[in-house]
C-alpha positions in Angstrom: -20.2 140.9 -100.2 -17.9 142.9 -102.7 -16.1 140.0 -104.0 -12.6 142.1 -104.4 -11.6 142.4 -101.0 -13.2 139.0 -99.8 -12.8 135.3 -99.5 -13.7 134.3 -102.6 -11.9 132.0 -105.4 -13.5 129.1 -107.8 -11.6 126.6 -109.8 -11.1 126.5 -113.3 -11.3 122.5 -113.7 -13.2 119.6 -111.6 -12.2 118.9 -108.4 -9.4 115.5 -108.7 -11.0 113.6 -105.7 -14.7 114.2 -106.1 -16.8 111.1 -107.3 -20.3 113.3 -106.8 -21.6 115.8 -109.1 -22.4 117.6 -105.6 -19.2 117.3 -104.1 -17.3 118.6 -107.1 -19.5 121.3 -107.7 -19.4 122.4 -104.2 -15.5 122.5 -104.3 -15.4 124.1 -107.5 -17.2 126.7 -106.6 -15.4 127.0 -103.4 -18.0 126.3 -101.1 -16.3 123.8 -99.4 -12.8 122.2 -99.2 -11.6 119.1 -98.2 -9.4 118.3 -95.8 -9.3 114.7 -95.0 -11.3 111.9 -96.1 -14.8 112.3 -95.3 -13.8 115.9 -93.6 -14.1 119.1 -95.3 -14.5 123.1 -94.4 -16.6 124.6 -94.5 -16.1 127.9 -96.5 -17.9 131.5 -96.2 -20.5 130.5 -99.6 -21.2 127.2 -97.7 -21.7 128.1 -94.3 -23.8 131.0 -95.7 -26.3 128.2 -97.2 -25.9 126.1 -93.9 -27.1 128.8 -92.0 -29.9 129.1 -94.0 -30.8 125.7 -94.0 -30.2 126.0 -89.9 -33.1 128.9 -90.2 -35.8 126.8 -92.0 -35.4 124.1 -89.7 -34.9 126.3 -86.6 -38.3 128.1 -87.5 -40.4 124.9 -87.6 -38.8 123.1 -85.1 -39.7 126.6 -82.6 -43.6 126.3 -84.0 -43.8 123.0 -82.3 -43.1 124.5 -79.2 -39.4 122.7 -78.9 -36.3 124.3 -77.4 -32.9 124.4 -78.4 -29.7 123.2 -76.3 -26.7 122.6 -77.3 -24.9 119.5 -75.9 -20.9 119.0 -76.0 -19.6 116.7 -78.8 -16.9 115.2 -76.0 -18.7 112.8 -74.2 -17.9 110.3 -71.2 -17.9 106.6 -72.6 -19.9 105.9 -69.6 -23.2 107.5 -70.9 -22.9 104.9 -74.3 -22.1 101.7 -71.6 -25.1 102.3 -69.7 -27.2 102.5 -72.9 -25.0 99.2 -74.5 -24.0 100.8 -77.3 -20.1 101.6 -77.2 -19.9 98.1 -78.2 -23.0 98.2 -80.5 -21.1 101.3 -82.7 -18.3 99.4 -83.3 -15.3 100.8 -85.1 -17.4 103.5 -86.3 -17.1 105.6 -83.0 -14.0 107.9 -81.9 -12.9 107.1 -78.7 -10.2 108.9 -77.0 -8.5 109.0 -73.5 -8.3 112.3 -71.6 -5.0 113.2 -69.3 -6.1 111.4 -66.5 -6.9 108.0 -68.4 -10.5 108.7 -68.5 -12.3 106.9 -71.6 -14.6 109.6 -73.9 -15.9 109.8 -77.2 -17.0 112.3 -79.4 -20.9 112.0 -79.9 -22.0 110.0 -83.3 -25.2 110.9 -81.8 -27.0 112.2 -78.7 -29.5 110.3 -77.3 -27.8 109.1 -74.1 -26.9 113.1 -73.3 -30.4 114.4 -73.6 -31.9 111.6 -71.2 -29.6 112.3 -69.0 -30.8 116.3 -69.1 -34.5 115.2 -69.2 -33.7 113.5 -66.2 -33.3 116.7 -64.2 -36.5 118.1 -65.2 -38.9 114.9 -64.8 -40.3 113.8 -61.4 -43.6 113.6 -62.4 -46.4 112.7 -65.4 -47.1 116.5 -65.1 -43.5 117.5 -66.2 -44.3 116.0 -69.9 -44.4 116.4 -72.9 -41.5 118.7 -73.9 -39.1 118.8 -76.8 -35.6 119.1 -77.1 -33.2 119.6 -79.9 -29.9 121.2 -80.9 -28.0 121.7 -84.1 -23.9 119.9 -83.3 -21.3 118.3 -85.1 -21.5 114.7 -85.2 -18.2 112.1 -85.5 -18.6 108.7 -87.4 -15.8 107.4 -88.6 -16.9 105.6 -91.6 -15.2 102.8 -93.1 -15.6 104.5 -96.8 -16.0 108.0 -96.4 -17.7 109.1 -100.3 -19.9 111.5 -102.5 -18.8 114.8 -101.3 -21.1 115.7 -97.7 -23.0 113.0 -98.3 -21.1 110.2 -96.5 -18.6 111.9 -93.7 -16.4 111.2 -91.0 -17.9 114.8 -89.3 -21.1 116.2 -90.0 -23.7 119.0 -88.5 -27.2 117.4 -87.7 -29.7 118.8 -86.3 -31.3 116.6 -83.1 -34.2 116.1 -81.7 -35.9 114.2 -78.7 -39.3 114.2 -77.3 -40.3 112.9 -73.8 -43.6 111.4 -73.2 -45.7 109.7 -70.5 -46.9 106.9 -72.8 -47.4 105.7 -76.1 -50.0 108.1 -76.8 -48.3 110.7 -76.0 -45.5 109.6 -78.2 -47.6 109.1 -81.4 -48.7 112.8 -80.7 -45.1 114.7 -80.3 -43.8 112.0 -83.1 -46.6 113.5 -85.4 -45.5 117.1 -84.8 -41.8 116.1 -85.5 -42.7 114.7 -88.7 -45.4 117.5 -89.8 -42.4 120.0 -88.6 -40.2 117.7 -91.0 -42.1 117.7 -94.0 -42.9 121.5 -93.2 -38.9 122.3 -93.8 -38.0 119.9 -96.9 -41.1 121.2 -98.8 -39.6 125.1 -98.3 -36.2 124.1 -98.7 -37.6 122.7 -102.4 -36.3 119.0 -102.0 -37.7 116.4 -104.7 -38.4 113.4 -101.4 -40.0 110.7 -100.4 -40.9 109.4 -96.9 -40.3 105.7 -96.6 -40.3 103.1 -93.9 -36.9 102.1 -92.4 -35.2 99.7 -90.3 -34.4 100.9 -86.5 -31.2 99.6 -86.2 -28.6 100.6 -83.9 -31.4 103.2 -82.2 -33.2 100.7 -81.5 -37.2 101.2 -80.6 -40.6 101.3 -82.5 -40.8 102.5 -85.9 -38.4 104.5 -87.9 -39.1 106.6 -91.1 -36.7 108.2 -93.1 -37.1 111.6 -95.5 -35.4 110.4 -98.7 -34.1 112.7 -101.4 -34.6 111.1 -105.0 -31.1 111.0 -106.5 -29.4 108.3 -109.0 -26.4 108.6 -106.6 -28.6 107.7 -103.3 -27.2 104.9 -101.3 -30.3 103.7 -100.2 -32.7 101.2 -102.7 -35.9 103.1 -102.5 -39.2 101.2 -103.6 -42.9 102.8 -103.9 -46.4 102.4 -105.3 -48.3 105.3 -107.3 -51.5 104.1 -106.6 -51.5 103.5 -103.0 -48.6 106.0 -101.8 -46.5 102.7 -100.1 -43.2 103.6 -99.9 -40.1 102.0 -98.0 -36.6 101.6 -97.7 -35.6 98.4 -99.6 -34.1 96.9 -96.1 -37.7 96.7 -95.0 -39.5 96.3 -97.8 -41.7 93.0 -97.6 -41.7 90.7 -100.3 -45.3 89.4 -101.4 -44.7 85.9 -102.7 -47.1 84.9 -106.1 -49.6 82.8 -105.4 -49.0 78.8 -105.3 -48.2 77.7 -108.4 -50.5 75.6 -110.2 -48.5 72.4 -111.4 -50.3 69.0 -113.0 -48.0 66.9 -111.5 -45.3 66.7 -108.3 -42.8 65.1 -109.1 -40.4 62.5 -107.5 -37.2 64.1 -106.0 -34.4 62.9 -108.2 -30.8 63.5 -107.1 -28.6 64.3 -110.1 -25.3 64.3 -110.9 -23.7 68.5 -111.9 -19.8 68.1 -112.2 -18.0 71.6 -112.1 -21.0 74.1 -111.8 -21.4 75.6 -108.6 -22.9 79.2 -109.3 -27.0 78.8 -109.5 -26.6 80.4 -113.3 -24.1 77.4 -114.0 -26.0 74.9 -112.2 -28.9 76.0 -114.6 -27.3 76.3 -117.6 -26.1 72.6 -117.2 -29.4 71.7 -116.0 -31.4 73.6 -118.9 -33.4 74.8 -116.3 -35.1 78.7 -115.4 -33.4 80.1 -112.6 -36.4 81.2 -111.4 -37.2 77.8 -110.6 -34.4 76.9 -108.2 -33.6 77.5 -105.1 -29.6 78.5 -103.7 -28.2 78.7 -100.4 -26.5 81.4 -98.8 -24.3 79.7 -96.1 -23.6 83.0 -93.4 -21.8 84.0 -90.7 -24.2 85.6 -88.2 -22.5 86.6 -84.6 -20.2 83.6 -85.1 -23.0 80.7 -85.9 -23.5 79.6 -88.7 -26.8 80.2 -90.6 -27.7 78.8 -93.7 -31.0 80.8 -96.0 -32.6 79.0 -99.0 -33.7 81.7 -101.4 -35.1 81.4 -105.0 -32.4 81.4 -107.3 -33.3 85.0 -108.6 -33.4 87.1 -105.2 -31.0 88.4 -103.4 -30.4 87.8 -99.6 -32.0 91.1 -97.2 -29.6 91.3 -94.3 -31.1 93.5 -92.7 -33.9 91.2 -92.6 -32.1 88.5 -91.7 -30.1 89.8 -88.6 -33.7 91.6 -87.2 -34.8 87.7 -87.6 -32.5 86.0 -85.7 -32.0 89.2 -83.7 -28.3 89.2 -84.4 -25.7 91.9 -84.2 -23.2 90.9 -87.5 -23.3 88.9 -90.5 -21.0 87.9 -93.2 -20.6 84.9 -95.7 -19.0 81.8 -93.6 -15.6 80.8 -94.1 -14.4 77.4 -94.7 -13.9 76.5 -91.1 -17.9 77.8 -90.2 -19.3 75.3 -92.9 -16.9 72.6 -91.8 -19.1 72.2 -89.0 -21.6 71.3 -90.8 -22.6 68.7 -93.8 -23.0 71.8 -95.9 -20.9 71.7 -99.5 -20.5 74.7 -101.0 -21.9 75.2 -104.3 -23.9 72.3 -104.2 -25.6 72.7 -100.3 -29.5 71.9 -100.0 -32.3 71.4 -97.1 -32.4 68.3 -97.9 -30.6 65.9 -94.9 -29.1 69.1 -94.1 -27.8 69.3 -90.5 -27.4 72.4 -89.2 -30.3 74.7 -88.7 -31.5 76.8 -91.4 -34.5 79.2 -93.0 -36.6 79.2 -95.6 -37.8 81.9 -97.4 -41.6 82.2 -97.5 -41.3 82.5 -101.1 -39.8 79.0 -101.6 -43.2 77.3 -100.5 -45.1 78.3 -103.3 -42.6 76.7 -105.5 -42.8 73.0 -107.0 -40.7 70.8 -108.9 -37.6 73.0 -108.4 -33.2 72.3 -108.4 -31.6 72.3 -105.0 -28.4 71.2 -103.4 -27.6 67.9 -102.5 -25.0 68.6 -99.9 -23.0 65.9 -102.2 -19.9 67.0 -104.4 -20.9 67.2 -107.7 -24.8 66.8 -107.1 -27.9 68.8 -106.9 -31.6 67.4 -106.7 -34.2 68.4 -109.2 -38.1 68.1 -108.2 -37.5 69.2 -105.5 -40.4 70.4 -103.4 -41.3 72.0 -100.0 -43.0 68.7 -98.6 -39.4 67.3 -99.3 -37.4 69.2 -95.8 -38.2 70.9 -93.0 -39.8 74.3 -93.4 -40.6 75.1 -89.4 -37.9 78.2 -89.5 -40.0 80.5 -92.4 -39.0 83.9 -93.2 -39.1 87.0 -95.4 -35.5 86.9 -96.4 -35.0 88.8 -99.3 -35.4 92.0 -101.4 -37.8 93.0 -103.7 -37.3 92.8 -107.1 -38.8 94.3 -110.6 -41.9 92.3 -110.7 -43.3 92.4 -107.3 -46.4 93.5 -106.2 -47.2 96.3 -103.7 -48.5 94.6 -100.0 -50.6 97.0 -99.9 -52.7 97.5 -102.6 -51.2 94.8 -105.3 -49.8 96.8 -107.9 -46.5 96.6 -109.7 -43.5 98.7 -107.2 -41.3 101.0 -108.8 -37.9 101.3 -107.4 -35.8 104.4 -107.1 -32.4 105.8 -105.0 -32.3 107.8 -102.2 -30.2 110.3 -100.2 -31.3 109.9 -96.6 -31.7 113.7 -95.4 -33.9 113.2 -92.2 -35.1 110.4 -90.1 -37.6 109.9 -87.3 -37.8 107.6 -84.9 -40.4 106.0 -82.0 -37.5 104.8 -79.3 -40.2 104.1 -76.9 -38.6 103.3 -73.6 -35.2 101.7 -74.5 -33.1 104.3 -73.3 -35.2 105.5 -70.9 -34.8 102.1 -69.5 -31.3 102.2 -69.6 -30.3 105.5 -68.1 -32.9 104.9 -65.6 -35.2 107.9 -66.9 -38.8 107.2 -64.9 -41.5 109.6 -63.3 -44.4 109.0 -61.2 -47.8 108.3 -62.3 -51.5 109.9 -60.5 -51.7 107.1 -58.6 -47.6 107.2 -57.4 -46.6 104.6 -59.8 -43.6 104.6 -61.3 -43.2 104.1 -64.7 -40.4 104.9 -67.6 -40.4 108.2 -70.0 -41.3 107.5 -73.8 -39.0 109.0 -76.0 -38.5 110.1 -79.5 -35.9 110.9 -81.6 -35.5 113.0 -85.0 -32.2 114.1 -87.1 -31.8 116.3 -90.2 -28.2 116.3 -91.8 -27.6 119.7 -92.7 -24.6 118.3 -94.9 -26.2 115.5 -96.9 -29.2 118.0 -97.3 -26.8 120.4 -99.0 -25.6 118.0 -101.5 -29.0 116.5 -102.1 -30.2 120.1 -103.1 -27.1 119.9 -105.3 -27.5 116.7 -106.9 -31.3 117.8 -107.9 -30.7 121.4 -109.2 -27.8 121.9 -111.4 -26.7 121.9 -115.2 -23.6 121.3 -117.0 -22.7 125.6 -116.0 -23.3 124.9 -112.2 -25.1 124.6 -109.7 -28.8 126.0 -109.5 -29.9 127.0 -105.7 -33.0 127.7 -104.8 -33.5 130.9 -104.3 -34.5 130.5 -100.3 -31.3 128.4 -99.7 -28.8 130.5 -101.8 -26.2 132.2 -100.5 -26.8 135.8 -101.8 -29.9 136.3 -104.4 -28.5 138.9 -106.4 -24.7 139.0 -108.2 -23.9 142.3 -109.5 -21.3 142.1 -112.7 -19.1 145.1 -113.8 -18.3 144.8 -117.7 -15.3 147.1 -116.7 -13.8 147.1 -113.7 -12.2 150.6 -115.2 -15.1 151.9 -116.0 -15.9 154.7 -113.3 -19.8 155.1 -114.0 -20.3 151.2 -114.4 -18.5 151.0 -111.0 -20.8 154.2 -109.4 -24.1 152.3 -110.9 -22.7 148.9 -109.5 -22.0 150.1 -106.0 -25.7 151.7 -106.1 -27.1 149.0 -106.3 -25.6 147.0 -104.3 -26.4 149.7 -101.2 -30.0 149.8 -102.6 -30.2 145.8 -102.5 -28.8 145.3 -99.2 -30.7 148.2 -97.9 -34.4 146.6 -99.5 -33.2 143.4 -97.4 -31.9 141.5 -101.1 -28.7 139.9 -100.4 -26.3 140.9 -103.0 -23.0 140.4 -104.3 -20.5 142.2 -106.2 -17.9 140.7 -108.4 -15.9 143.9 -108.6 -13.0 142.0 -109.5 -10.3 142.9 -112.5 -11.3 140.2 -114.3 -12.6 139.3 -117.6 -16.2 139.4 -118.1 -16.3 135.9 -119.2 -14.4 134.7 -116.1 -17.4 136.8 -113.9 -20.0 135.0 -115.7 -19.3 131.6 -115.9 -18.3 132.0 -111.4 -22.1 133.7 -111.5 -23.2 130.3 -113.2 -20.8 127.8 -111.0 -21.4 129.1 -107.4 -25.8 129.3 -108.6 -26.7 132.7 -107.8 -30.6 133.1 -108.7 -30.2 136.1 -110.2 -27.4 138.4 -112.5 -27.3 141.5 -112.5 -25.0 143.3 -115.5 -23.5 146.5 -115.7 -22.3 146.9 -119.0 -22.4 149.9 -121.5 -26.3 151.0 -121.0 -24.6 152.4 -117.9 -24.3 156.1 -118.7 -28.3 155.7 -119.4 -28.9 153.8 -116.6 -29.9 150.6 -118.3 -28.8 147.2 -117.1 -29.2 143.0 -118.1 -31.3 141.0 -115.2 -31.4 137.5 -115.8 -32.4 134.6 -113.9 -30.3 131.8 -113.3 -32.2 129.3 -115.1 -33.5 131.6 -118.2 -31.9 131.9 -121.6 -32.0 135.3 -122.3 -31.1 138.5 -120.3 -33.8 141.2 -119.6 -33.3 145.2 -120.4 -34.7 147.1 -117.5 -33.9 150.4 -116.0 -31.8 150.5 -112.9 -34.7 152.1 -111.2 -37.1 149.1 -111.8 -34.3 146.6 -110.3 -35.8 146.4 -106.6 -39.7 146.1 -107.9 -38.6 143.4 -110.2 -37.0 141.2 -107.9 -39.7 141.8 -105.4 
């Protein structure tokens, strides 16, 4: 690529609209462009390093025997009724009307499509295993699109599904996925960890996801060094202390709290450690109300909460939700309480704690488990610093997260649903076990972004670059510079080393600090050593330049 005559342009200050260090890096350096919120092109640099991601992935993905389709992104609404999840998506899915009034979508993912093309192939067990995966564009339309490719409206994953006769057969494709996985982050140079995760909308077995560590990660990411435990902080459980050890239990005593509603208020007034009360959080889940007593220093786990009660939507309760109960806000307790409502498991190990009186104006203090109901017991909340490890019993460490990849175990939940059986030996018929894997090519972009760059640019590694060489002119005027230049290049690009040329009429300044922006590994400068046939290599990372002849160029980069 001789950058004169090409696409090519960088800008000279950060991009307005970028609230990632990725997603103004990779506009500034013209890699991408946005267009909309949460949609951006794709430009020649970018799609040059989305290729190359496509290639890593493609590569492991063939070594474990999978094929590649590619399914349309305009899909029938009738495929995501069948399965029950048109309604399931929500807002989040694009639906659209063809000519003839006919509903469709465009895919926020693929599952559906692929059982229906497995269905065409399986009659029998002998027809399994098989893989099948694709690399499309995927449409979400997300409430806050953000962080450059990270969080998107339209995105290229790369899909994956497995068929399977049973659950054995399952646990043996799913392990090739996730080897294959592993296989590709470790050579695209991704700092990661792979941590347990809720199912969600997909539904099935188990999920893991493949997190990249970043400070900008949306996902709370919790793990022990000494065991190698790692989860998403959605799933995380919570390992309550041990019972405490008190001398006395004491007498519940209502008293009276005029004006303090928040548990740090309640507290204060009280003279009493948070971490010895216990707050409600009155919620909304699918229209019911549902009231959780916590310990005054955790946070509610939603995601734990709606896989509890095996509901669909929560939110905090309006006024007119807790009206139908003897809850008060602010000052609502267990005690005499009725409505139904859950405990967390942590709470029993707690004596002689402040709770709610569902009074105005009052709370109870002494309160103790013996004192209500604690039939409906849950883990509830999130882990905090403090907690121990449940596996080994050592102090977690918390991190953030990108989510890159994600596997899943869908056993036979859509199978069930688009009716995707085969017969057994013995003519039985039984449904297919699936499995499905996705890689965001996007997200992984920016994650390789947000972990290699410095206050010049971005840093790619050098198997995910776009070009691994950029050749400088000093002088674009210079007619032996220009011959050595374009040498090289032809000898690079010949020796299978990508190479660019900034050729441009630009100031050398200018053609260094775009070398440093767009992260080429390594720089190549053709300066006044010309006429001798001597030229600066420097890598992108290294302080100083290196003298070499122009005949030594190919060896050294080998």
């Amino acid at each position: 690529m001789k950058l004169k005559n090409s696409y090519f342009y960088t800008l000279r200050e950060d991009a307005r609209d970028e609230d990632s260090i990725s997603g103004n890096l990779l506009v500034k350096a013209g890699y991408i462009k946005k267009t909309s919120a949460g949609v951006y092109m794709m430009l020649p640099l970018g799609l040059r390093v989305q290729n190359k991601l496509e290639a890593i992935i493609r590569k492991n993905m063939n070594e474990t025997g999978a094929q590649e389709v590619k399914m349309p992104a305009l899909i029938a609404s009738e495929y995501y009724e069948d399965s029950g999840r048109l309604q399931g998506f929500g807002p989040s899915i694009f639906k659209l009307k063809d000519r003839n009034a006919h509903d469709f979508v465009l895919g926020p993912t693929h599952e559906e499509l692929f059982a229906a093309a497995a269905s065409s192939k399986i009659r029998s067990y002998k027809d399994m295993p098989f893989n099948l995966y694709q690399f499309q564009t995927k449409y979400r339309d997300e409430p806050r699109a953000r962080f450059g490719l990270i969080r998107v409206k339209e995105f290229v994953m790369k899909d994956a599904y497995s068929f399977d006769a049973d659950e054995n057969g399952l646990d043996v494709s799913y392990k090739k996925m996730f080897d294959a996985y592993k296989k590709s982050f470790d050579e695209i140079g991704l700092d990661y960890r792979i941590v347990k995760a809720d199912t969600g909308i997909m539904g099935g077995l188990l999920s893991e996801e493949f997190q990249a560590i970043s400070p900008i990660g949306e996902d709370n990411i919790i793990y022990c060094d000494d065991c190698g435990y790692s989860s998403n902080m959605e799933v995380s459980e919570v390992v309550p202390p041990a019972k405490e050890k008190v001398t006395e239990i004491k007498k519940l005593e209502e008293v009276s709290t005029p004006n303090v509603e928040s548990i740090e208020d309640v507290c204060n007034f009280l003279k009493v450690d948070p971490e010895n009360s216990v707050k409600a959080m009155l919620m909304n889940v699918d229209g019911n109300l549902a009231i959780f007593f916590i310990k005054g220093t955790r946070d509610l786990n939603e995601t734990k909460v709606l896989k509890y009660l095996k509901g669909q939507e929560i939110g905090f309760a309006d006024d007119a939700l807790i009206a139908t109960s003897n809850a008060v806000p602010g000052f609502t307790g267990p005690v005499g309480l009725n409505v139904k409502y859950y405990v967390d498991k942590e709470v029993l190990t707690m004596n002689n704690f402040v709770i709610g009186a569902n009074k105005q104006g009052y709370h109870y203090i002494n309160a103790n488990p013996s004192d209500f109901d604690t039939s409906n017991v849950g883990d509830f909340v999130n882990c905090k610093d403090g907690d121990l490890c449940p596996k080994c019993g050592k102090p977690l460490k918390f991190t953030k997260g990108i989510e890159v990849g994600n596997t899943f175990k869908l056993g036979t939940k859509y199978s069930k649903a688009m009716n995707l059986t085969y017969l057994t030996s013995d003519n039985k018929e039984e449904l297919v076990w699936m499995g499905s894997y996705g890689i965001g090519l996007g997200r992984t972009m920016a994650a390789v972004v947000e972990q290699n760059h410095d206050d010049k640019g971005i840093v790619w590694p050098e198997n995910i670059a776009p070009y691994k060489v950029i050749i400088l002119t000093m002088s674009s005027k210079d007619e032996t510079q220009n011959a050595l230049a374009n040498e090289l290049y032809e000898k690079l690009n010949a020796a299978g080393i990508e190479c660019m040329l900034d050729d441009r009429d630009e100031r050398p300044g200018v053609k260094f600090n775009d070398a440093e922006l767009i992260g080429i590994p390594y720089r190549v400068t053709v300066g006044r050593g010309a006429p001798d046939r001597m030229i600066e290599l420097k890598h992108r990372t290294a302080q100083e330049a290196e003298n070499i002849s122009a005949d030594e160029l190919i060896e050294k980069l080998k």
